[in-house]
BAKE-506847 format. One record per residue (C-alpha): residue number from 1; x, y, z. Coordinates in pm, 1 decimal, padded with zeros to 6 digits. Each point is the difference from the previous one (the first is absolute). Layout:
BEGIN
REC  seq        c1        c2        c3
REC  NUM         X         Y         Z
...
This chain:
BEGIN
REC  seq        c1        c2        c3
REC    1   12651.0   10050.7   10636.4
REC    2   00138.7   00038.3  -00343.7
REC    3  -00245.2  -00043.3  -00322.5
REC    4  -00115.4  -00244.5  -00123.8
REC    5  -00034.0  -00139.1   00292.4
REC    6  -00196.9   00245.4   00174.7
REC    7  -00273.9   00035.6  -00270.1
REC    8  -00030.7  -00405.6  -00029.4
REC    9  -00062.0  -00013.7   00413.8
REC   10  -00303.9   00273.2  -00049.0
REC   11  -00096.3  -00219.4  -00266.2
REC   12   00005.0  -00323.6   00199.6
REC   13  -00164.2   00181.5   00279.8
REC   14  -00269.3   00093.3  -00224.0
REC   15  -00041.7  -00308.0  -00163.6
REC   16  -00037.7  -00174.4   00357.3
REC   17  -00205.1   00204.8   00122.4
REC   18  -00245.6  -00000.3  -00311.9
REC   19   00004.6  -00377.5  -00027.7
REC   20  -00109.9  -00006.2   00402.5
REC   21  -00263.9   00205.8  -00033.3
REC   22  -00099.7  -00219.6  -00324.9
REC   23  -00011.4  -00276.6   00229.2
REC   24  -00126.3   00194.7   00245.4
REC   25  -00346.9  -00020.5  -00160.2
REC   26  -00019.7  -00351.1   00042.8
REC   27   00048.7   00019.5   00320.5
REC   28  -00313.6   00253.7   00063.5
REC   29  -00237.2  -00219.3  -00191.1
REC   30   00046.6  -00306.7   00185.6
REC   31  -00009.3   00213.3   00368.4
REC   32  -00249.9   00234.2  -00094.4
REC   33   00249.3   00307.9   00091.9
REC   34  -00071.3   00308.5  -00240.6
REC   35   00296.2   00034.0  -00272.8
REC   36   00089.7   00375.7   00062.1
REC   37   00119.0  -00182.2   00355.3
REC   38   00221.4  -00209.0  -00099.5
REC   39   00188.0   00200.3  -00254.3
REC   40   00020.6   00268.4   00317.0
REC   41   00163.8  -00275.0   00215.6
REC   42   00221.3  -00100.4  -00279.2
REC   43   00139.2   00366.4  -00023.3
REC   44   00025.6   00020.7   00376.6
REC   45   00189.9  -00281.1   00052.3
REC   46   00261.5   00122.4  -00325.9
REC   47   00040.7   00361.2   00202.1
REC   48   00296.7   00114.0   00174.1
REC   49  -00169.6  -00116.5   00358.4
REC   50  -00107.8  -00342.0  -00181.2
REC   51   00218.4  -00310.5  -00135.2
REC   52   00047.1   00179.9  -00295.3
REC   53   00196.5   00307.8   00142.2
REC   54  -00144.3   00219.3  -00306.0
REC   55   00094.0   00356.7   00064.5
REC   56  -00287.5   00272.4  -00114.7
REC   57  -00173.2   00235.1   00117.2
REC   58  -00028.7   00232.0  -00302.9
REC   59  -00420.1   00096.9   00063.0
REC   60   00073.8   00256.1  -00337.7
REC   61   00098.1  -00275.4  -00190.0
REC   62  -00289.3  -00263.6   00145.8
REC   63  -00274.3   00298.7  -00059.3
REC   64   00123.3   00007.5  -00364.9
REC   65  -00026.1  -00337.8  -00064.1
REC   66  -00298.0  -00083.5   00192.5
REC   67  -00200.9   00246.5  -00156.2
REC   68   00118.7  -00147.4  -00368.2
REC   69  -00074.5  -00344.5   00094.0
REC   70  -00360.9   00143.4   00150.8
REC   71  -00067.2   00190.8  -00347.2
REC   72   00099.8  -00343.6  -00143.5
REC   73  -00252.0  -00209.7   00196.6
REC   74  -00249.0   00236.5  -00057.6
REC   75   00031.7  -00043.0  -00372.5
REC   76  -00047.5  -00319.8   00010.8
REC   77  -00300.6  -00051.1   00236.0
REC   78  -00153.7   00228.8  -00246.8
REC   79   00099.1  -00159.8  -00337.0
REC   80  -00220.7  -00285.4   00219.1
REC   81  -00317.8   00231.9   00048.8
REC   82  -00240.8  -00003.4  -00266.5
REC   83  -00150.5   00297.7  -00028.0
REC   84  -00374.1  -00097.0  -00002.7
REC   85   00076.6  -00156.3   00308.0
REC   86   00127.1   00346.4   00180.9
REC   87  -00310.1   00193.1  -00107.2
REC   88  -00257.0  -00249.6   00178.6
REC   89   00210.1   00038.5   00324.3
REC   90   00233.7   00342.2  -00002.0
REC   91  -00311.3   00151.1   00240.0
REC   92   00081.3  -00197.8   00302.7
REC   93   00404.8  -00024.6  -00027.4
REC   94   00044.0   00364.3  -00091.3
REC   95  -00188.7   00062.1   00319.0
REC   96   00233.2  -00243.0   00160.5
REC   97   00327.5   00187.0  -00124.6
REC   98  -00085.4   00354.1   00066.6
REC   99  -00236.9   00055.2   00324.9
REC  100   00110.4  -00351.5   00105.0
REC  101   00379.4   00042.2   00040.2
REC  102  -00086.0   00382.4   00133.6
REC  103  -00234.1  -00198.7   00280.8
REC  104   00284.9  -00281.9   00077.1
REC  105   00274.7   00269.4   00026.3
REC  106  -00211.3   00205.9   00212.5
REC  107  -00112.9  -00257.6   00262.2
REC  108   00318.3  -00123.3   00014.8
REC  109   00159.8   00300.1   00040.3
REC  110  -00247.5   00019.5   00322.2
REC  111   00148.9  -00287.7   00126.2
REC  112   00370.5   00105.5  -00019.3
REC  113  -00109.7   00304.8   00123.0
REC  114  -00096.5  -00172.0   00295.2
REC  115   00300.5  -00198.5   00080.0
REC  116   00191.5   00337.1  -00001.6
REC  117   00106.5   00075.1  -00376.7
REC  118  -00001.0   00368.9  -00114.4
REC  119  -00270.5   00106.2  -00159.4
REC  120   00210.4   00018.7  -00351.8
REC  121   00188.9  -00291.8   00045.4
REC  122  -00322.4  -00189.0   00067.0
REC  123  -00186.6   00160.5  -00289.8
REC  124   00321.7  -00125.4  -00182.2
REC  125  -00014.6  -00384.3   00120.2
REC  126  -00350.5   00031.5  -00090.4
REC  127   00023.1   00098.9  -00384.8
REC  128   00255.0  -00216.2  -00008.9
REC  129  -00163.1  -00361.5   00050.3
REC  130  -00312.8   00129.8  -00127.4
REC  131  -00001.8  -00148.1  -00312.3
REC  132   00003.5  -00361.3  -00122.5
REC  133   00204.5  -00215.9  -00191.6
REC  134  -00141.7  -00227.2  -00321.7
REC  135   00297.0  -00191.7  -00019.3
REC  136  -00043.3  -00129.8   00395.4
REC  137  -00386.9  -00053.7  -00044.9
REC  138  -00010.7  -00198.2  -00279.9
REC  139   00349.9  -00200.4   00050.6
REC  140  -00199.4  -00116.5   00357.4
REC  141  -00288.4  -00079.8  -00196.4
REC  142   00209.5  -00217.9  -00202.6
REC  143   00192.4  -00176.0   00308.2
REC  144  -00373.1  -00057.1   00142.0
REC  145  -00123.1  -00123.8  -00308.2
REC  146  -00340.4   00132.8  -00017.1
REC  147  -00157.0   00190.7  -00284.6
REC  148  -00239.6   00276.4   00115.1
REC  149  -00316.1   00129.7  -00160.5
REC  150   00073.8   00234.9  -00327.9
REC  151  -00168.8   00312.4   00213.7
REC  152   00221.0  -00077.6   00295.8
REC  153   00332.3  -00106.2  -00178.3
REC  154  -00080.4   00371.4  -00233.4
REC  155  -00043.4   00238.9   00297.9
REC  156   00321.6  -00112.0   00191.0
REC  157   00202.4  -00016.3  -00329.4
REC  158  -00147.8   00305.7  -00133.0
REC  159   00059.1   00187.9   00360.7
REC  160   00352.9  -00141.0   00015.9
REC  161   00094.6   00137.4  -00361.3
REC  162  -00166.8   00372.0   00050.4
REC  163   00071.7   00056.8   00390.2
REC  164   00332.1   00114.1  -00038.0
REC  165   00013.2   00350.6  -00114.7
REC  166  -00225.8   00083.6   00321.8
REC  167   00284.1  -00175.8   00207.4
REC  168   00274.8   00229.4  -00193.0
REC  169  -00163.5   00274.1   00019.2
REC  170  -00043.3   00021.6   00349.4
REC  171   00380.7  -00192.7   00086.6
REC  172   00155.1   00291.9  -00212.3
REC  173  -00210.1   00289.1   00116.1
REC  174   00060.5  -00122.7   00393.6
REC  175   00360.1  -00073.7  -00036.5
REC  176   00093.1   00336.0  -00188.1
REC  177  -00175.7   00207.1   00327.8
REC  178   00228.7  -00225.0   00234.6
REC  179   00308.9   00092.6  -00201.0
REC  180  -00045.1   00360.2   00001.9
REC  181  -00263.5   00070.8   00298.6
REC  182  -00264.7   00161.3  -00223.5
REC  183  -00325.7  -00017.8   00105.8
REC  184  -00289.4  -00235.0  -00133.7
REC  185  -00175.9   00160.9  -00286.9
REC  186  -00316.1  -00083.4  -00156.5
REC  187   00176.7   00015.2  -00357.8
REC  188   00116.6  -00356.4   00079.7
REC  189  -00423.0  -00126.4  -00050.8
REC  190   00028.0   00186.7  -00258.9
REC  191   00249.1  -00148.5  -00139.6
REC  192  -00140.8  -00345.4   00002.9
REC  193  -00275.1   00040.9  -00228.9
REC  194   00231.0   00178.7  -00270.2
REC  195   00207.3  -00265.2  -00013.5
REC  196  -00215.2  -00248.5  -00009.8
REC  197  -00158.8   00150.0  -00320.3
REC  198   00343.9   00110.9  -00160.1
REC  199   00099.0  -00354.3   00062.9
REC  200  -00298.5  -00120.4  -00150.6
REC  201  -00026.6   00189.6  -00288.9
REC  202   00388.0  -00058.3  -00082.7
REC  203  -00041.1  -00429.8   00086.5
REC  204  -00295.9   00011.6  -00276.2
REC  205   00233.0   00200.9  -00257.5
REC  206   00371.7  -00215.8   00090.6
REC  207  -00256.6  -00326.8  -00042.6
REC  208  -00184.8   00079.6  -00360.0
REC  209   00311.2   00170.7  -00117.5
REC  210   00189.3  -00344.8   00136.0
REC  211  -00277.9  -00181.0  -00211.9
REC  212   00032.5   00134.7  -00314.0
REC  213   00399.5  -00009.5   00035.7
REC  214   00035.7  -00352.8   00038.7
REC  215  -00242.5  -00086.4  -00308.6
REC  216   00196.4   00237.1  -00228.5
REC  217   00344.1   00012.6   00045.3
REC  218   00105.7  -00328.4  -00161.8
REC  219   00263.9  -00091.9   00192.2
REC  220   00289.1  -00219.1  -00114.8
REC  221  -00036.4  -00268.1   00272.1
REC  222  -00237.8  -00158.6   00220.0
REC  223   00186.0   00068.6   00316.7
REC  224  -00005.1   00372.5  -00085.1
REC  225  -00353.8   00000.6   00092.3
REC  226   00015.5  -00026.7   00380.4
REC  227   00284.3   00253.3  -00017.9
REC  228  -00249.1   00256.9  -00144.9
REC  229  -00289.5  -00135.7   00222.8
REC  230   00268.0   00112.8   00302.6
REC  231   00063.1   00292.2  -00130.0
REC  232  -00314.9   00089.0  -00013.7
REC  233  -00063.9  -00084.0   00368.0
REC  234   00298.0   00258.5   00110.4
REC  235  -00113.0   00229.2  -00207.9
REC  236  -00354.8   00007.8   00139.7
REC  237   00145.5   00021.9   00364.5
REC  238   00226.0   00268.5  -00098.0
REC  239  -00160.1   00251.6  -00175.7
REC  240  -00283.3   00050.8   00221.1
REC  241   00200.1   00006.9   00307.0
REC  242   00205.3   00262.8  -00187.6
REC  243  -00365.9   00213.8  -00047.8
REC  244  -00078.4  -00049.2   00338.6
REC  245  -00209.0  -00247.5  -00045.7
REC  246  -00033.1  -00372.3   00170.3
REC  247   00239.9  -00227.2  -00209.5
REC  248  -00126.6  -00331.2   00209.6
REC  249  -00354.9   00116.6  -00138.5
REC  250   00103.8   00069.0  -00405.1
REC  251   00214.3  -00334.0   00027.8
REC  252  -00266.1  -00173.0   00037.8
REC  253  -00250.7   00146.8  -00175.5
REC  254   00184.2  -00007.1  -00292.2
REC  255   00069.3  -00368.8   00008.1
REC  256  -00366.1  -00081.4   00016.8
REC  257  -00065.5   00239.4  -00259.7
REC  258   00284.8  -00140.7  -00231.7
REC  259  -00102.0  -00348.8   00111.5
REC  260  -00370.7   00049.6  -00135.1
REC  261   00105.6   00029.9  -00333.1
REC  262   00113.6  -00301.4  -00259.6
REC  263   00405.1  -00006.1   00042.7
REC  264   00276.6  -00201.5  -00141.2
REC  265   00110.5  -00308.4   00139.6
REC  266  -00246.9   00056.0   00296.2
REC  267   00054.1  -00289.5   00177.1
REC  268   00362.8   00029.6  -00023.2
REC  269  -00042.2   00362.0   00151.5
REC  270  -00187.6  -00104.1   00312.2
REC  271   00211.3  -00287.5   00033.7
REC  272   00331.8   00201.7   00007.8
REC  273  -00169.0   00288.9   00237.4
REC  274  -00091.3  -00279.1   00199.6
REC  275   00334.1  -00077.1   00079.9
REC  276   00131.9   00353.5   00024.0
REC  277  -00247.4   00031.8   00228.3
REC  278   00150.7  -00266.4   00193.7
REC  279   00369.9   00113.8  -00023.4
REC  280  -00108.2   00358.0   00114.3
REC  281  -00214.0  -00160.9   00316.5
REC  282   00293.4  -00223.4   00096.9
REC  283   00268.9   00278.2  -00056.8
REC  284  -00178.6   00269.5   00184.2
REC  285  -00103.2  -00211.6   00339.4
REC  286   00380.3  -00165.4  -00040.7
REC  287   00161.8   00333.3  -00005.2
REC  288  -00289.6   00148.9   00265.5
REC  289   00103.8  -00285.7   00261.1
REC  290   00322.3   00109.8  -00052.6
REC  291  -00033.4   00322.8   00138.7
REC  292  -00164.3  -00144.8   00322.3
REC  293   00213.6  -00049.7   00317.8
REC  294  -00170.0  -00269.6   00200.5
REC  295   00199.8   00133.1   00318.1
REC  296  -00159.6   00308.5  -00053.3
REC  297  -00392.5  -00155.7  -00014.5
REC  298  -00059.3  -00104.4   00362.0
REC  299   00013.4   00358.5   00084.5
REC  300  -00294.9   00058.3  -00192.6
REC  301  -00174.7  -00342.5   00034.6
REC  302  -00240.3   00120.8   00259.8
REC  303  -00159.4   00296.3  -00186.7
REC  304   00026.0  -00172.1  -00308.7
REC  305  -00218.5  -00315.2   00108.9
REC  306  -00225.0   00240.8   00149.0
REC  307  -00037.8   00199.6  -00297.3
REC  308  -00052.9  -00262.1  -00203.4
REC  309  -00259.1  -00159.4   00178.4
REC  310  -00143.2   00325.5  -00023.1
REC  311   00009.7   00027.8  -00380.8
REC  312  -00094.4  -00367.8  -00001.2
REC  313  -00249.4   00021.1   00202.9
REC  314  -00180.3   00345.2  -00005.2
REC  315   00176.7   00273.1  -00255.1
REC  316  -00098.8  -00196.3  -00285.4
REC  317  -00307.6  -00237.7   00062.1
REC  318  -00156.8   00376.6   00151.7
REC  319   00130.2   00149.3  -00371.2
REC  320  -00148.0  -00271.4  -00222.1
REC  321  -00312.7   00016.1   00201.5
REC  322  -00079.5   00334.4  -00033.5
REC  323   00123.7  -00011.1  -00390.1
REC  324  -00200.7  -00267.6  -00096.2
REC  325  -00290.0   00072.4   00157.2
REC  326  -00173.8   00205.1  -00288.8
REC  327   00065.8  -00322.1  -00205.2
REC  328  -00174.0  -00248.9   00177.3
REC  329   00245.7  -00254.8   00043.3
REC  330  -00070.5  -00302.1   00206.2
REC  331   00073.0  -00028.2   00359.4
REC  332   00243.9  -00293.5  -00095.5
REC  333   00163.8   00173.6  -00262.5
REC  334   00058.1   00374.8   00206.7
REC  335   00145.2  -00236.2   00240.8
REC  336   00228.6  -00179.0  -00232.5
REC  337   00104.8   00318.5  -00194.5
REC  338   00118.0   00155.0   00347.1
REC  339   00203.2  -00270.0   00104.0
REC  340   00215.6  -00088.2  -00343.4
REC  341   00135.7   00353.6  -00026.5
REC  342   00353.4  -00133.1  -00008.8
REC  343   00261.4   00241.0   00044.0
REC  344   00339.2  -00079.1  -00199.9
REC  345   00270.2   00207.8  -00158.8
REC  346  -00202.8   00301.5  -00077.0
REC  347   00052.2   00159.1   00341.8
REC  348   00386.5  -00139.7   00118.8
REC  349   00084.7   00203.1  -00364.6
REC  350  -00169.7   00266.7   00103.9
REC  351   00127.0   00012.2   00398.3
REC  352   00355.4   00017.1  -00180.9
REC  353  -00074.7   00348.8  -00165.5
REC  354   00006.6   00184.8   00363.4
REC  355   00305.6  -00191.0   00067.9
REC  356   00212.9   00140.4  -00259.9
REC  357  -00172.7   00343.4  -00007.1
REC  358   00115.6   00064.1   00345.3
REC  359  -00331.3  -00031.7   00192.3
REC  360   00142.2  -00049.3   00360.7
REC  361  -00124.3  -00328.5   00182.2
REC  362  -00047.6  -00139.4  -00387.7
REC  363   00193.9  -00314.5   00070.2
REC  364  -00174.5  -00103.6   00291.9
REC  365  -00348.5   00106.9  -00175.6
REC  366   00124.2  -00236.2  -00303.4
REC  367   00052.4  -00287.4   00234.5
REC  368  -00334.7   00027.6   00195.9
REC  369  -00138.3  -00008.4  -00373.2
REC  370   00193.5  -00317.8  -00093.3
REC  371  -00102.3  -00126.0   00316.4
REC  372  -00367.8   00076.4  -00055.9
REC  373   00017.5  -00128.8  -00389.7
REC  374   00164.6  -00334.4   00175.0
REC  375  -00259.6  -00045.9   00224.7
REC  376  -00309.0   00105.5  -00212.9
REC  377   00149.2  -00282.1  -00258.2
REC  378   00022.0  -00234.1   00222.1
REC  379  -00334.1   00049.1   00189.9
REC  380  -00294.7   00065.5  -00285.6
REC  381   00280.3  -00165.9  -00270.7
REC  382   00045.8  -00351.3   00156.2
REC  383  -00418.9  -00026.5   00081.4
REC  384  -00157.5   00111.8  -00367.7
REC  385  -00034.3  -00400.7  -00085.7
REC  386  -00205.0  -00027.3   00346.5
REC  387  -00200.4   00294.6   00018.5
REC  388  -00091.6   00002.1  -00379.1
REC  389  -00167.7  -00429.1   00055.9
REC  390  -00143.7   00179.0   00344.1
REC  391  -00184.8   00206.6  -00168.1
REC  392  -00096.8  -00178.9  -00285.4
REC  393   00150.7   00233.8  -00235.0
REC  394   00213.4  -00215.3  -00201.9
REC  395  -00112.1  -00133.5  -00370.8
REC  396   00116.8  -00335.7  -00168.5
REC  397   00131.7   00084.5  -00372.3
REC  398   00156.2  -00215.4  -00243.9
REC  399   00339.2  -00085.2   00056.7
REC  400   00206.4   00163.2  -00262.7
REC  401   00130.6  -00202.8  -00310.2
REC  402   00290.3  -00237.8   00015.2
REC  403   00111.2   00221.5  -00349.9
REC  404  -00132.0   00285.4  -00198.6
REC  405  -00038.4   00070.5  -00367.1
REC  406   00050.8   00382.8  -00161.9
REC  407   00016.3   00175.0  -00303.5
REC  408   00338.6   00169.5   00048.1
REC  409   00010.5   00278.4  -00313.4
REC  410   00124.9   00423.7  -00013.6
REC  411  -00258.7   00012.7  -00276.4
REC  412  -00392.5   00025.3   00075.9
REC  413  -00160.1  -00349.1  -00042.7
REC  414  -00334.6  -00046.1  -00050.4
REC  415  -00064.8  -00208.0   00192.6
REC  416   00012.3  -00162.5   00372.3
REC  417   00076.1  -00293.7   00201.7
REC  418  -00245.1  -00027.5   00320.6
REC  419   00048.1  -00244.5   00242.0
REC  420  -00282.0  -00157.0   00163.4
REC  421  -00046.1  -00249.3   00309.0
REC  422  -00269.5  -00266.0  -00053.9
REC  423  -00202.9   00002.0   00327.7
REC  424  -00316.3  -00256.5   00051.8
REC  425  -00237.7   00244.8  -00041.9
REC  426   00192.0   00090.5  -00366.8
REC  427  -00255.4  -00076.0  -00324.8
REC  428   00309.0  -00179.8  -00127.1
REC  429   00091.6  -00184.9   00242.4
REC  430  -00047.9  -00425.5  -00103.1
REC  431  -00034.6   00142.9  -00334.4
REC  432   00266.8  -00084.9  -00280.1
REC  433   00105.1   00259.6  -00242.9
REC  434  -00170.0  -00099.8  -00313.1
REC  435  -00344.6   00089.0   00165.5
REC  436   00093.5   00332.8   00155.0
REC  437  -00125.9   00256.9  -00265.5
REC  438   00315.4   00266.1  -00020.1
REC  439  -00010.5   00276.6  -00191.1
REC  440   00100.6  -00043.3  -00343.9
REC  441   00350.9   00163.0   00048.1
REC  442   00062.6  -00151.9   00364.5
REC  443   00177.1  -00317.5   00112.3
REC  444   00156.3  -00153.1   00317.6
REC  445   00348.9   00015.8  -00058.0
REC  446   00121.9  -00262.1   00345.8
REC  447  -00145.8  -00170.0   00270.2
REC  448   00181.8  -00019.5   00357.2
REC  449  -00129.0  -00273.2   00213.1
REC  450   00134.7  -00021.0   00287.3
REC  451   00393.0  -00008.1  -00031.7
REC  452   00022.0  -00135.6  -00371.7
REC  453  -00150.1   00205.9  -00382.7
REC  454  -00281.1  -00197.7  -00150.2
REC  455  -00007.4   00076.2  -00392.8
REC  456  -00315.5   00153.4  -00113.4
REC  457  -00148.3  -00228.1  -00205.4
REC  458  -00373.9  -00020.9  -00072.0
REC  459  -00059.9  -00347.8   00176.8
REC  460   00121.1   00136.0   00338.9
REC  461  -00209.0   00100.1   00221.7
REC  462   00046.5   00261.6   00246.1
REC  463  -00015.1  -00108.6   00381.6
REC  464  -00073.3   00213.5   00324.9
REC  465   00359.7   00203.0   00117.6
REC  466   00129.6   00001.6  -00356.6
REC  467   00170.8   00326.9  -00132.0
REC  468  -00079.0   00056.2  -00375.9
REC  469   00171.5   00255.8  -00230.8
REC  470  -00202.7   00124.9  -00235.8
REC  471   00125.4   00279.3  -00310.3
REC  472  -00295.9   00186.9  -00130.9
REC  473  -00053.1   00351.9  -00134.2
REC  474  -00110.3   00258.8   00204.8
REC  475  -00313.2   00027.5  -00110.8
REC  476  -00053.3  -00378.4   00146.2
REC  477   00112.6   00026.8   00343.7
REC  478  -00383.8   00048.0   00161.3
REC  479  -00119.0  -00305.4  -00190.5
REC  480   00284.3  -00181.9   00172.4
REC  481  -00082.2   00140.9   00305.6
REC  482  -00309.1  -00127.8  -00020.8
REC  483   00126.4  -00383.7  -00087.6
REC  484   00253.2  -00025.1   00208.7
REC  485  -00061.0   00265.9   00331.5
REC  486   00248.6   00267.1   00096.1
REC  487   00359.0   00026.1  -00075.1
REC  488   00235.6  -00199.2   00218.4
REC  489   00267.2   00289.0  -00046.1
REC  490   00254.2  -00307.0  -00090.7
């Protein structure tokens, strides 16, 4: 087909497919089916054996761009993570990411063993599916809607964000000794520590170097801001990974480090990351489905339910246990942790790098692992909302505002809007504003009740499930604290 017609069909095809999956979401929140799901089915339906009769199977290509749109989720679920939040629960969820994907991939390389796999090619499976996906967790979380308990809700998020380098690591190491029949060597543990800290030590360096760039270089336009803020994330993916170090790690890092710091249009930032984020998730399962033939899945269907009851049901509630035990976790909450490790796009990218490095059997080991990822989804993904009210571990919070005040500035205000939710127990609350003594310099700025703004004048009172902005100086935001309760993060 001649041009320009060629180039407007990809378009179109895109621009379906996008605006699906868009809709898509809908569609999981009313049926409780996890999100990563239904952008999978979407892209399975547009492949060449679906009613879209989309051609590819390019696995160098998909590799490329899932690990960019990885690095770019990354980013942004740090940017999210407050730093005083990691350092009261790294302990647990660095446990989590290093011996605990080492103890799923082992145990479930057992159980492949078992069924007849080759020792490497099981070992391979193993490393593969070991690790788990922050995207899938928390978009189920979402479809469920629950809210879990900061502790719980930190662990999984934190182990989600720093388990991948252990999964790369040993997906790399595996598939280069299938591709050229060397033997295991012990350099590969090695290996896993270094890059962890050359990863680490790069992520901190990308993030305050990110930080000071974005306060000082004065650019000519608000919407160059993201562009250096995603910059910035590539970077701190690339040059690690170029130093042999773990680029999912730095990524990360960096964004949290960047993140701690006062930035620029902040809220703007997050906002657009937020919907990178999104692009990247939808683009990489879309274009991940469409490398699956569903002809080619009920081939593997039986040792990929089996295997993923097994990682369901034993590989990782045996890992958490053991991991968490030094940490005295509750019963309820082990339990919990071991059954939300979602798997997602994390290990169908990596299943495609023995595909196009020549690893033989790699196709049909990339379709057990979609088939395992589908299944684990569905299974622990569609029963969070349930299990999290069965055991009592959900928490009610505020319902977030019905709009949001900022201070959007490149220059360094001092000064801060903070957005509290008026509970019952609140000192405020039935109080109007002329009797609550703020600090000299402070003042509520809006009040959202329920869907409509309420001016802040100092005859109205504040009332139980109210949001209040308030701008103070920094100096003021403990006194406030102490008024109005804890930050509703609005």
């Amino acid at each position: 087909m001649a041009e320009p017609n060629a180039t407007a069909l990809v378009l179109l095809a895109t621009g379906v497919l996008l605006m699906l999956s868009a809709l898509g979401t809908r569609v999981s929140g009313k049926t409780g089916l996890p999100v990563p799901l239904v952008f999978l089915g979407i892209g399975m339906l547009a492949g060449s054996q679906g009613l879209g009769k989309i051609a590819f199977d390019d696995f160098h290509l998909a590799f490329r761009l899932g690990t960019a749109a990885l690095a770019l989720i990354l980013f942004d679920g740090g940017l999210n993570t407050t730093l005083a939040v990691v350092t009261s629960h790294y302990k647990p969820a660095a446990v989590l990411a290093t011996l605990g994907v080492l103890l799923t991939a082992a145990v479930l390389a057992l159980a492949a063993r078992s069924f007849g796999f080759p020792w490497t090619e099981a070992a391979l499976l193993g490393a593969v599916v070991s690790s788990t996906d922050a995207a899938a967790v928390f978009s189920a979380l979402r479809a469920s809607g629950v809210q879990l308990t900061k502790r719980l809700g930190m662990t999984l998020e934190l182990e989600s964000g720093l388990n991948d380098p252990m999964a790369v690591i040993l997906t790399m190491s595996l598939t280069s000794m299938l591709a050229t029949g060397a033997p295991f060597g012990w350099k590969v543990l090695v290996d896993v520590p270094v890059q962890i800290l050359v990863g680490g030590g790069f992520g901190v360096v990308v993030g305050l170097l990110g930080r000071v760039l974005l306060r000082r270089a004065r650019l000519g336009a608000v919407g160059l801001y993201p562009v250096m803020s995603v910059a910035v994330a590539l970077v701190g993916f690339a040059v690690p990974t170029l130093f042999q170090g773990s680029g999912f790690l730095a990524v990360y890092l960096a964004a949290m480090v960047m993140g701690g710091g006062k930035l620029p249009y902040r809220a703007g930032l997050i906002r657009v990351h937020d919907s990178i984020a999104w692009f990247a998730q939808v683009g990489m399962f879309l274009i991940l489905g469409l490398l699956v033939f569903p002809a080619e899945l009920p081939r593997v269907a039986g040792s990929g339910i089996a295997l993923a009851l097994v990682l369901a049901f034993v590989a990782r509630p045996l890992a958490v246990a053991l991991c968490l035990l030094p940490f005295r976790f509750a019963a309820k909450d082990t339990l919990f942790i071991g059954w939300v490790g979602l798997r997602g796009a994390v290990p169908i990218v990596l299943a495609t790098y023995p595909v196009f490095t020549g690893v033989e059997g790699a196709r049909e080991l990339f379709h057990l692992v979609f088939f395992i990822v589908l299944v684990n989804v569905v299974l622990p993904g569609s029963t969070l909302g349930w299990v999290t009210r069965r055991l009592g571990l959900a928490t009610q919070g505020p319902a977030a505002p019905a709009a949001s005040l900022e201070i959007a500035s490149k220059d360094d205000i001092e000064g801060d809007i903070l957005s509290f939710y008026i509970g019952k127990a609140s000192a405020v609350a039935g109080h109007v504003l002329a009797d609550i003594p703020f600090p000299p310099a402070a003042a509520a700025m809006l009040i959202i009740r329920g869907r409509g703004l309420v001016a802040p004048r100092g005859n109205v009172a504040l009332l139980p499930g109210d949001h209040v902005y308030v701008f103070c100086k920094p100096e003021d935001n403990a006194t406030l604290r102490l008024l109005f309760g804890t930050e509703s993060g609005g």
